[in-house]
C-alpha positions in Angstrom: 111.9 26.3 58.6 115.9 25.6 58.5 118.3 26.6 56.5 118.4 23.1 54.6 114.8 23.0 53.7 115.0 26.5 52.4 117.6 25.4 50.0 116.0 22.5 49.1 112.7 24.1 47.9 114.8 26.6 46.4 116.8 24.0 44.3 113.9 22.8 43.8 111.6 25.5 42.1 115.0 26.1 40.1 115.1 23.2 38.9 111.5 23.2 38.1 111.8 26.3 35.9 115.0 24.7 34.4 112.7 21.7 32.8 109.7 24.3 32.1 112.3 26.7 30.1 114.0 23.6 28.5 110.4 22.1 27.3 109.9 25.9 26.0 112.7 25.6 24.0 112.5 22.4 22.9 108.1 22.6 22.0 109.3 25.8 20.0 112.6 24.6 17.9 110.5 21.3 17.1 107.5 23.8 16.1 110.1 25.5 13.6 111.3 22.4 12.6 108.0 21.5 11.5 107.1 24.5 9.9 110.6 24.2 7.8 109.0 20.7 6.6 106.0 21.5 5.8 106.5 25.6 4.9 103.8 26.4 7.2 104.1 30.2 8.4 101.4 29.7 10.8 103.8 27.6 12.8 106.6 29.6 12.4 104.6 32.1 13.8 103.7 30.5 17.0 107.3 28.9 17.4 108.7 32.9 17.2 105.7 33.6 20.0 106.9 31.2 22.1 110.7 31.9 21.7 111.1 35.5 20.7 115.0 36.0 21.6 116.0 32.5 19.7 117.8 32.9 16.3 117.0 29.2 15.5 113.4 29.8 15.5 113.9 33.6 13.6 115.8 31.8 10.9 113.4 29.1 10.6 110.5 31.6 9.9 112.5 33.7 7.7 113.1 30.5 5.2 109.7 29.8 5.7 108.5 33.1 4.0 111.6 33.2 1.7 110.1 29.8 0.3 106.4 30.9 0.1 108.3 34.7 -2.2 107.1 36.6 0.9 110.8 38.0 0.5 111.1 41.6 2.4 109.5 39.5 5.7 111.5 37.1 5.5 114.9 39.6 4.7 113.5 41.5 8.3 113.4 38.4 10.4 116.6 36.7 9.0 118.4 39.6 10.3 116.8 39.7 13.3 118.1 36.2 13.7 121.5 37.5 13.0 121.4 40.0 15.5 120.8 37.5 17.9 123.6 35.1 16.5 125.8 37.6 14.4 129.0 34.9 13.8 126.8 32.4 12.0 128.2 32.1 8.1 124.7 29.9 7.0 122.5 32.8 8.1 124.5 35.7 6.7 124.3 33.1 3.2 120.6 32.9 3.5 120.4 36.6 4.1 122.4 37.4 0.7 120.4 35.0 -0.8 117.0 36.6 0.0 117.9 40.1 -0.7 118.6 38.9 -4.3 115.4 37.0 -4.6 114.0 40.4 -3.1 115.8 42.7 -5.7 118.5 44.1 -3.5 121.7 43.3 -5.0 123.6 45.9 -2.9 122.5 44.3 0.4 122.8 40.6 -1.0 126.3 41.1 -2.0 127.0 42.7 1.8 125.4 39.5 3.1 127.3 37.1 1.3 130.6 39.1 1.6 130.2 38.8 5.4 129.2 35.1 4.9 132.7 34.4 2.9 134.2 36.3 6.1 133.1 34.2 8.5 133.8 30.7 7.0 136.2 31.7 4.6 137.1 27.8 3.7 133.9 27.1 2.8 133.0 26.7 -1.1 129.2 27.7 -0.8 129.7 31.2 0.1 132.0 31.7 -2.4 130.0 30.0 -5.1 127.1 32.1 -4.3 128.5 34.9 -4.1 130.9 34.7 -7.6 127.2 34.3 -9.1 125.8 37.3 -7.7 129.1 39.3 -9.2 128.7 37.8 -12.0 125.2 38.9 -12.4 125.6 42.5 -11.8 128.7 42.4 -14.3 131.7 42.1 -12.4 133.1 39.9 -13.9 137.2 39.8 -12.5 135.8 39.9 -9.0 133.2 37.0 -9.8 135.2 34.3 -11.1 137.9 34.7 -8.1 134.9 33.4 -6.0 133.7 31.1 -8.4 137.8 29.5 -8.8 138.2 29.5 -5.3 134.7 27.4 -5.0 135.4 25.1 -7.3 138.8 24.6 -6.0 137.0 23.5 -2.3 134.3 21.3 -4.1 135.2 20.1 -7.5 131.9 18.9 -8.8 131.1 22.5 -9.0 134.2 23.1 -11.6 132.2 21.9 -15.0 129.6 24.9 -14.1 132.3 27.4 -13.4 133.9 26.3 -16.9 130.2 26.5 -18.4 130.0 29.8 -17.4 133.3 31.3 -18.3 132.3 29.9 -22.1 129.1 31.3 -21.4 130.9 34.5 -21.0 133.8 34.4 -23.2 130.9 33.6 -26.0 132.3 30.4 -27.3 136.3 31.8 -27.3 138.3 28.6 -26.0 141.5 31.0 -25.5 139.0 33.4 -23.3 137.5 30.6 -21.3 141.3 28.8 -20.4 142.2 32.4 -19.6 139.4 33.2 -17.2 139.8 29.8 -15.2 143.2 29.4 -14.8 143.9 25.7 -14.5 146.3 25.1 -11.8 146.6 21.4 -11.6 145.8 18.1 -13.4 142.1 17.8 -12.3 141.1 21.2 -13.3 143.4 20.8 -16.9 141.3 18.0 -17.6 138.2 18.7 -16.7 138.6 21.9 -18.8 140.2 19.7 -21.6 137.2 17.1 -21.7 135.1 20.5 -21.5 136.5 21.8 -24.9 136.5 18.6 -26.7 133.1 18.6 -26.3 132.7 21.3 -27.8 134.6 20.5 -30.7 137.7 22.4 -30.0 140.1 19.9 -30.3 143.0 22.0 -30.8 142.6 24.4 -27.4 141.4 20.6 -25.7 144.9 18.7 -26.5 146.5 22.0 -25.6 145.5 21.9 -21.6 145.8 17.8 -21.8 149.4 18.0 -22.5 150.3 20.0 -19.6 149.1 17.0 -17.1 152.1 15.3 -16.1 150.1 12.3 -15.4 146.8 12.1 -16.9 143.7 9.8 -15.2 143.3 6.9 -16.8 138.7 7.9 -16.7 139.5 11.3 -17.5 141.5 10.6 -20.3 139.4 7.9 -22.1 136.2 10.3 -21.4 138.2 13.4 -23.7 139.6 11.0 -26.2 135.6 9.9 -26.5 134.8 13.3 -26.7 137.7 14.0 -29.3 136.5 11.3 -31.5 132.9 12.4 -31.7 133.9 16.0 -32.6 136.3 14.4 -35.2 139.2 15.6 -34.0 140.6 12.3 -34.4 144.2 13.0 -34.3 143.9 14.7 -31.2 142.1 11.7 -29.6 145.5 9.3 -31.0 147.5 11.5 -28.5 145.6 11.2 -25.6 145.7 7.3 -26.8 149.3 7.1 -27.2 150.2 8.5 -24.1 148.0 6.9 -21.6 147.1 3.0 -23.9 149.7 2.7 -26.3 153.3 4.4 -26.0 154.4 2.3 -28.9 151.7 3.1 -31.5 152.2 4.9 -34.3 150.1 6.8 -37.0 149.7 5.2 -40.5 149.3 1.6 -38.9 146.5 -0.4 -37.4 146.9 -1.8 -33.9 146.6 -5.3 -33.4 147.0 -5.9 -37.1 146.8 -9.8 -36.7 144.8 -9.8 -34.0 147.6 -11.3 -31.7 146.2 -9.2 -28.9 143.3 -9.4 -27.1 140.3 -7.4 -27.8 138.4 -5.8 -24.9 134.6 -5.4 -26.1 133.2 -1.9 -25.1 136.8 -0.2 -25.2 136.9 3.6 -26.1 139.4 4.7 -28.6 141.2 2.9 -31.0 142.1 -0.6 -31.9 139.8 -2.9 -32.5 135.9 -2.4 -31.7 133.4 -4.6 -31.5 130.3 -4.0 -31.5 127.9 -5.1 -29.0 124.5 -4.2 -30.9 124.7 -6.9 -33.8 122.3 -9.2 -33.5 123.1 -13.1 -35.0 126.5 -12.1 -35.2 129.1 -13.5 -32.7 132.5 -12.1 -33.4 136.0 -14.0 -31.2 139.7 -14.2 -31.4 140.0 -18.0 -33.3 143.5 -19.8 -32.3 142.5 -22.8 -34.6 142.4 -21.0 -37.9 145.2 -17.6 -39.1 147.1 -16.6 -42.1 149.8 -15.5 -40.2 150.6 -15.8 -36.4 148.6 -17.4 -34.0 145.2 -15.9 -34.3 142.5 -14.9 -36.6 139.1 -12.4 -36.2 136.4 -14.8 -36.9 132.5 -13.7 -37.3 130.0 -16.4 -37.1 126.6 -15.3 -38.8 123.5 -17.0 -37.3 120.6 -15.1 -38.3 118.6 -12.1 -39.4 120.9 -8.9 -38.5 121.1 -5.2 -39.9 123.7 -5.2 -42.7 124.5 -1.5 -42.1 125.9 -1.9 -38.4 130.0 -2.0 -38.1 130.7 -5.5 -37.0 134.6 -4.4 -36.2 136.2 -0.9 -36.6 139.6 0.6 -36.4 140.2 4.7 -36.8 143.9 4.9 -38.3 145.8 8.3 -38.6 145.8 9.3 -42.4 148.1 12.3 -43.9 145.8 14.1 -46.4 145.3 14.0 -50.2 147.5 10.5 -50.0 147.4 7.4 -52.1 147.2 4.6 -49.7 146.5 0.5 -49.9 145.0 -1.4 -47.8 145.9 -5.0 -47.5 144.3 -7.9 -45.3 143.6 -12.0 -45.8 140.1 -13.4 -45.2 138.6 -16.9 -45.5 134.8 -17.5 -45.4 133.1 -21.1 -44.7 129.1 -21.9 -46.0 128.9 -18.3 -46.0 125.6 -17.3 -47.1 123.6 -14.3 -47.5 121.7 -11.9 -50.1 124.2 -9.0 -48.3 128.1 -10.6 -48.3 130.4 -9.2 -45.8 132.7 -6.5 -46.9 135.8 -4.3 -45.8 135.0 -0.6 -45.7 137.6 2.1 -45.5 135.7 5.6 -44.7 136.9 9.3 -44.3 136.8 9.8 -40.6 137.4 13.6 -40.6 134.1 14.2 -42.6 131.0 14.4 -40.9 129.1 12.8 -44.2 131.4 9.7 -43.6 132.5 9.4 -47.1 133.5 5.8 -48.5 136.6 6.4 -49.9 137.6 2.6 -51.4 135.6 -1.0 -50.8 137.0 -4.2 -51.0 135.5 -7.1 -53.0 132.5 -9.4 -51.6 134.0 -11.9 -49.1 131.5 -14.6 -49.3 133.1 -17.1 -51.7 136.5 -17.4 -50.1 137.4 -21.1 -49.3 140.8 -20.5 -48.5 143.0 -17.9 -47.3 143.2 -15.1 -49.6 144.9 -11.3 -50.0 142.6 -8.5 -50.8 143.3 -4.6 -51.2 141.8 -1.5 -50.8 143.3 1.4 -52.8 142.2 4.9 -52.1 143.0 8.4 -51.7 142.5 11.1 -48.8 141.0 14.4 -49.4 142.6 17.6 -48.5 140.9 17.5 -45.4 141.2 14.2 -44.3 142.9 13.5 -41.1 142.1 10.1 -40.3 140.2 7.2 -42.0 138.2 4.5 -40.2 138.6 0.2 -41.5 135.4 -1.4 -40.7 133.8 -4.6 -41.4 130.2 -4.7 -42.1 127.8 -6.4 -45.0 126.5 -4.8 -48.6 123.3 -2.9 -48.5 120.8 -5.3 -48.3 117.3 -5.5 -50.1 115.3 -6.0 -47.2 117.3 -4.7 -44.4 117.7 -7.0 -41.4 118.3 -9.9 -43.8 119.6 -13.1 -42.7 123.2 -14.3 -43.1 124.6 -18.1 -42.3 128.4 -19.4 -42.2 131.5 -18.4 -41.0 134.5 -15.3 -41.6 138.2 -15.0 -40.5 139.5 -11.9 -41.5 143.5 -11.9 -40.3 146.9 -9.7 -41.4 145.9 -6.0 -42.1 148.2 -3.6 -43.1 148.0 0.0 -44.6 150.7 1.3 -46.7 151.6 3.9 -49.6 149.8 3.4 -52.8 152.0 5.7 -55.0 153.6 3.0 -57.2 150.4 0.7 -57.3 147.7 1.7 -59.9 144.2 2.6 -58.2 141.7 0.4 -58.3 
């Protein structure tokens, strides 16, 4: 036989055990790839039989058993896939994470430590590791990790706020203290965070050290500033990201010159979208002063306790205030007649504090007031138009309202009414 045939069956059977190994490999990864769906040991078993010396197929098995709580096998052949790929971060994180679930916080914090080392940019390791401090009580060393995660992936920054209040007990000074905002994103996500849980005061705080505030962000914490009542807070966050011009004591878009966007957040103007038989516009054709008027056509049966239009207005407490607007009704009629409410919006009871007249029987343009007085505690009142309590509530109402030229002023020289 020559020397070329010689090579040639040599390449040959080489070449042969090349596609033998290679189908090895590949009938024994798709084996653990399978068992990974289905959390089948048994296959995991076989695909570690066939391939003994493969950390794909160790680490497969080892989640395999971590899933089914067999968790000291599945600790033993995770590291054996380690020792046969020591540089990979993911199995050093599963590692940690299975010596926890197996009650070995010493070792799980090793893991996860050497995880952090080897892919020291990404946020997982550090996430799950800043838990696993934070579970055995270090606290310092915990929320490094759980800062530095956040900082990498920022949907995980609400949790790592969550649990600094968690561990501060509630203390909004604590929980600012522990996380250590460092830009705008993380000052207002902490912001929105403490608004929400009615500390308006530490909220406005971390708001007003964004240079530039988010449009979202900022109408999301003055939401969350209004519902906790801290309405003066919210009329910051307002005035510095709507309405540089506004100022407290006086209702925006007064005469309804502007328009109104239905659905907006904070104050001016809102309209409410859940009134049934009630269709509520800016009308050009009919105003007591200016160019426009608020009209509200009434077509129907509708609940006479909802807020048609609304307005929150910055009050100074235990102050004597008037407030003055023009309205003008057409075939208005109704057992409930529309009215102007003025309420205490620091108190959670939502106390009326004056009412104007019925407005049901007003053929032409004509001035009404509200007098009334703020309580101690009062820090801001809400205007809103709605109907009197009605017998049978939804009751029907037909005919037309423009309501135009409010203003709110001091009532210390006018007698209270």
């Amino acid at each position: 036989m020559n020397k070329s045939a010689v090579i040639g069956i040599v390449g040959a059977v080489v070449c042969a055990l090349a596609i033998w190994e290679s189908a090895r490999i590949g009938f024994a990864r798709t084996a653990a790839q399978n068992a990974l769906r289905t959390n089948d040991t048994a296959i995991a078993d076989r695909a570690v039989r066939r391939l003994p010396n493969d950390a794909e197929v160790h680490s497969a098995r080892g989640i395999v058993l971590q899933r089914t709580e067999n968790y000291a096998e599945a600790c033993r052949e995770l590291e054996r896939a380690i020792q046969l790929r020591p540089r990979d971060y993911f199995l050093w994180l599963m590692l940690g994470v299975t010596r926890d679930l197996n009650d070995d916080r010493q070792g799980a914090v090793a893991a996860l430590d050497e995880s952090v080392a080897l892919a020291p940019a990404y946020a997982k390791p550090h996430w799950l590791l800043g838990n696993l401090l934070l579970r055995t009580g270090q606290v310092d060393e915990a929320f490094r990790e759980l800062r530095f995660a956040a900082d990498r992936d920022w949907s995980l920054l609400p949790n790592v706020i969550d649990l600094a209040w968690g561990i501060s007990h509630g203390d909004a000074a604590q929980t600012v203290a522990t996380i250590q905002p460092q830009n705008g994103r993380a000052l207002m996500s902490l912001a929105v965070f403490l608004a929400a849980h009615k500390q308006g005061t530490s909220a406005i705080d971390q708001f007003r050290r964004v240079k530039s505030p988010p449009i979202a962000a900022a109408d999301r914490l003055m939401s969350e500033l209004i519902e906790s009542k801290s309405i003066a807070e919210a009329f910051e966050v307002w005035t510095k990201t709507h309405c540089a011009s506004c100022k407290p004591g006086s209702l925006v878009n007064d005469s309804f010159e502007d328009d109104i966007n239905v659905g907006q957040s904070g104050f001016g103007w809102q309209i409410s979208t859940d009134a049934q038989n009630v269709t509520l516009s800016v009308d050009a054709s009919e105003h007591e002063s200016g160019a426009r008027s608020l009209r509200l056509d009434f077509h129907g049966s509708s609940s006479s306790a909802t807020a048609l239009a609304s307005q929150f207005v910055i009050a100074s407490p235990g102050t004597r205030y008037r407030l003055s607007f023009q309205a003008m009704t057409k075939s208005f009629v109704s057992a409930s007649a529309p009215v102007v409410k003025v309420i205490d919006a620091s108190d959670e009871s939502a106390t009326v504090l004056g009412q104007s007249s019925s407005l049901s029987d007003v053929n032409s343009w004509r001035p009404f007031t509200i007098d009334f007085t703020t309580s101690a505690s009062t820090r801001a009142v809400e205007v809103l138009v709605s109907r009197q309590a009605c017998p049978n509530n939804p009751c029907a109402a037909f005919g037309t309202l423009w309501l135009d030229s409010f203003a709110l002023g001091s009532a210390a020289n006018s007698p209270q009414k």
